[in-house]
C-alpha positions in Angstrom: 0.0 0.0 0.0 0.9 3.7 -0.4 2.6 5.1 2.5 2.2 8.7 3.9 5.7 9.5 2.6 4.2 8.2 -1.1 1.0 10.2 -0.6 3.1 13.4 0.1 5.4 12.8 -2.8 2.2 12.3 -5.0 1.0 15.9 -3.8 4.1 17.8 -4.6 4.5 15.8 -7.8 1.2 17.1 -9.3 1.5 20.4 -7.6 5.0 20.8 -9.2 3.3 19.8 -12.7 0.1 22.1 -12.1 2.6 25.0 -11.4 5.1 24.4 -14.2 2.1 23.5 -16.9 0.2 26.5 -16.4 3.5 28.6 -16.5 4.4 27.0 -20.0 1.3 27.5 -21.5 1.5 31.3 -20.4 5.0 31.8 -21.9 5.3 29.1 -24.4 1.8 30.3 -26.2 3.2 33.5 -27.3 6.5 32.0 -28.3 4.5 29.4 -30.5 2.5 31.9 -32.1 5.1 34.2 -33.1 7.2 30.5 -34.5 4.3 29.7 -36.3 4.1 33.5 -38.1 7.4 34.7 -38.0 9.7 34.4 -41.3 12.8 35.8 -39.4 16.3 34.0 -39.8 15.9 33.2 -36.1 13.2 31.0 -36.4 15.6 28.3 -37.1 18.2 28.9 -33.8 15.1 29.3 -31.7 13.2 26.2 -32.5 16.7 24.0 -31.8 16.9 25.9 -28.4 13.5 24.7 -27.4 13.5 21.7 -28.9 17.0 20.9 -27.1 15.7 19.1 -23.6 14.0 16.3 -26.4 17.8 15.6 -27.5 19.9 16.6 -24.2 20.7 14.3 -21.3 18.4 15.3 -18.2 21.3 15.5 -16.2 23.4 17.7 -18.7 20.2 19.8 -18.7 20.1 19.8 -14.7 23.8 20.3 -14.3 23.9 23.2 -16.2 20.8 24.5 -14.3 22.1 23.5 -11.4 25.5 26.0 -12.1 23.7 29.1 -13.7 21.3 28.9 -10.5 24.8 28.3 -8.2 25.8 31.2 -5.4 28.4 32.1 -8.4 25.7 31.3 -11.2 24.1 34.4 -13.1 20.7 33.3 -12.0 22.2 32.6 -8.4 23.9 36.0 -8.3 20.8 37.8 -9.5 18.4 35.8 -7.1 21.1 36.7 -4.2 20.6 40.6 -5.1 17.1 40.4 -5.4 16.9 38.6 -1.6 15.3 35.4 -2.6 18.8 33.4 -2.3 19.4 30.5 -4.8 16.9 28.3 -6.4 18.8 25.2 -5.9 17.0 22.9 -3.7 13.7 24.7 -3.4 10.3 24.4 -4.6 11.0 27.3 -6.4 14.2 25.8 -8.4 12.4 22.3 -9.1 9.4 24.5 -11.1 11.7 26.5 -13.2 13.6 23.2 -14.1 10.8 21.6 -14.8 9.3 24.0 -16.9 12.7 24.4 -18.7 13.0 20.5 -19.4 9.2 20.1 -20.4 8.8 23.7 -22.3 9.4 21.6 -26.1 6.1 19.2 -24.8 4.2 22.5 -24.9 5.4 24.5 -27.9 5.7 22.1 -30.2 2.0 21.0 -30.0 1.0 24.5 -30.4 3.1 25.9 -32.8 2.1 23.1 -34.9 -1.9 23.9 -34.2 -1.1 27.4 -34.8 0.9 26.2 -38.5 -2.1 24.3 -39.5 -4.6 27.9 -38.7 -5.5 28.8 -42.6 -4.7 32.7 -43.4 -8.3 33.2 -44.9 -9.9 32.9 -41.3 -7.3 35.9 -40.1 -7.8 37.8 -43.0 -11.6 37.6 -42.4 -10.8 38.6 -38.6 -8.8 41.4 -40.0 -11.4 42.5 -42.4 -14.0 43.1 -39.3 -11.6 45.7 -37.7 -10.6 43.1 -35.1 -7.6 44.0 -33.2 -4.6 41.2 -33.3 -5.0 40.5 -29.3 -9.2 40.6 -30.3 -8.1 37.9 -33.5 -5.9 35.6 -31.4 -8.6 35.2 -28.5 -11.4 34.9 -30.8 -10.2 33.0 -33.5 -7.2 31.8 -33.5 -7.8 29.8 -29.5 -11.0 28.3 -30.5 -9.2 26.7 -34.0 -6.0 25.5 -32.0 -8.1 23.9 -29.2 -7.0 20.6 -29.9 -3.4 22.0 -30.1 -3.7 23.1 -26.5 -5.5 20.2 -25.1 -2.3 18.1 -26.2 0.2 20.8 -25.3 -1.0 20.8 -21.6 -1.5 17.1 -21.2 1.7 16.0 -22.8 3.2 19.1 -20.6 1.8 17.8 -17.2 2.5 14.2 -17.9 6.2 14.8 -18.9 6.3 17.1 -15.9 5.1 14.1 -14.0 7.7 11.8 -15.1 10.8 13.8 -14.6 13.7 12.3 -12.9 17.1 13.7 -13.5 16.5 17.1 -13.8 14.3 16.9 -10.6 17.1 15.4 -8.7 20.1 17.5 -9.9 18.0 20.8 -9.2 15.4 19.2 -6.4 17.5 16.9 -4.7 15.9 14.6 -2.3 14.2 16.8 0.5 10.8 15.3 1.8 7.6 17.6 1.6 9.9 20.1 -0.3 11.6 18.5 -3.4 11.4 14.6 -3.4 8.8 13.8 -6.0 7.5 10.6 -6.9 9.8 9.8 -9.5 13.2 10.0 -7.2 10.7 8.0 -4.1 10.3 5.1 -6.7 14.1 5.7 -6.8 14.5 6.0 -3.1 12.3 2.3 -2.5 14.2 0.5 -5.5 17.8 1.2 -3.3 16.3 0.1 -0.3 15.0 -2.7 -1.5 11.5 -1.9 -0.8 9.7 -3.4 -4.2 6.6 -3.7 -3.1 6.2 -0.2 -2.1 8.0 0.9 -5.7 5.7 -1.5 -7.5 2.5 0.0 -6.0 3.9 3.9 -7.0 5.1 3.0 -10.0 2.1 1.4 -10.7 0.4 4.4 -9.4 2.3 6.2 -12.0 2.2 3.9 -14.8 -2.0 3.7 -14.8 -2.1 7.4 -14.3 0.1 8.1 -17.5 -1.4 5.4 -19.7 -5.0 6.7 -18.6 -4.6 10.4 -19.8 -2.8 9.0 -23.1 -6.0 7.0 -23.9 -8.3 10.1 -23.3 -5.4 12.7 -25.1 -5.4 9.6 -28.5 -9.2 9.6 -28.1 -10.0 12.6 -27.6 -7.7 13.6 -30.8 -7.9 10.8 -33.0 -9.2 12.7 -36.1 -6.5 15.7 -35.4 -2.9 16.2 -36.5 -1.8 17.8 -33.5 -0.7 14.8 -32.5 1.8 14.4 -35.1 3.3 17.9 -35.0 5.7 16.4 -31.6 8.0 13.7 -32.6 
């Protein structure tokens, strides 16, 4: 059975992916949209950067994180100044990471809904005297629907899963950091299978459940195809 310890780590695991979802939908959104529209000779050295955490070793990732957000790091020194310390080992640290490592989950999905938007539906917008903010809300949302309801489950589910990133910037602190992913880790090298089979299993039904729904729910869309 689940412990309290599990039931904790279950708590901050989804409260971690709530956090960092809803924070890559608010920045990754516009930065889709304006991949999707732009024609700029940027477009290329952008989409590598955000596509980099589906090619890069979590730990690479987390080590590099893990320096930048360092007492000597630029993110640590700038954190120090502004009075909030450094990120390394706090709830704080573990959402950036995570939304760093899972951002390409999000705007991928998107910028491919976005892709697929046909210019006759803007143009009509634009022939209405609709502002762009007015066209984007009204239009261009309801048409990419499908592209967010995939960019914000594959988002939380990756977010869900993480493991080396977690633990290079998280570590291992209980009720503060350790998520499910490094307690699975934590009963595996004590030897405690039968508690790692019931969170894992935990785990494993809860990510296999909201793929059905994602694959249902979008069968007829080709959202799904725009993340390799």
């Amino acid at each position: 059975m689940l412990t309290t310890a599990d039931l904790d780590t279950l708590f901050l695991t989804f409260k971690v992916a709530s956090i960092s979802t809803s924070l890559m939908l608010l920045f990754g959104t516009p930065l889709a949209w304006w991949l999707a529209r732009t024609t700029s000779s940027w477009k290329g050295f952008i989409n590598a950067i955000v596509a980099l955490p589906l090619v890069l070793p979590p730990t690479v990732l987390g080590f590099y994180l893990l320096v930048l957000m360092g007492p000597t790091g630029l993110i640590g020194e700038l954190t120090t100044w502004l009075g909030m310390g450094t990120l390394p080992f706090t709830f704080a640290g573990l959402v950036i990471a995570s939304v760093l490592y899972s951002m390409p989950f999000v705007v991928q999905p998107l910028q491919g809904a976005f892709t697929s938007i046909c210019e006759q539906s803007l143009e009509a917008a634009a022939t209405l005297r609709a502002s762009p903010l007015d066209t984007f809300f009204s239009v261009v949302v309801p048409l990419a629907k499908p592209g967010f309801l995939t960019a914000t489950i594959l988002g939380f589910t990756h977010t869900v899963g993480e493991f080396g990133v977690v633990l290079m910037i998280g570590g291992n602190i209980p009720d503060k950091t350790r998520v499910v992913s490094v307690q699975i880790y934590n009963h595996v090298e004590a030897l405690e299978y039968n508690e790692a089979h019931w969170l894992a299993g935990c785990l494993l039904l809860f990510s296999f459940t909201v793929l059905i729904i994602l694959y249902t729910v979008l069968k007829n869309q080709p959202n799904l195809q725009q993340l390799k």
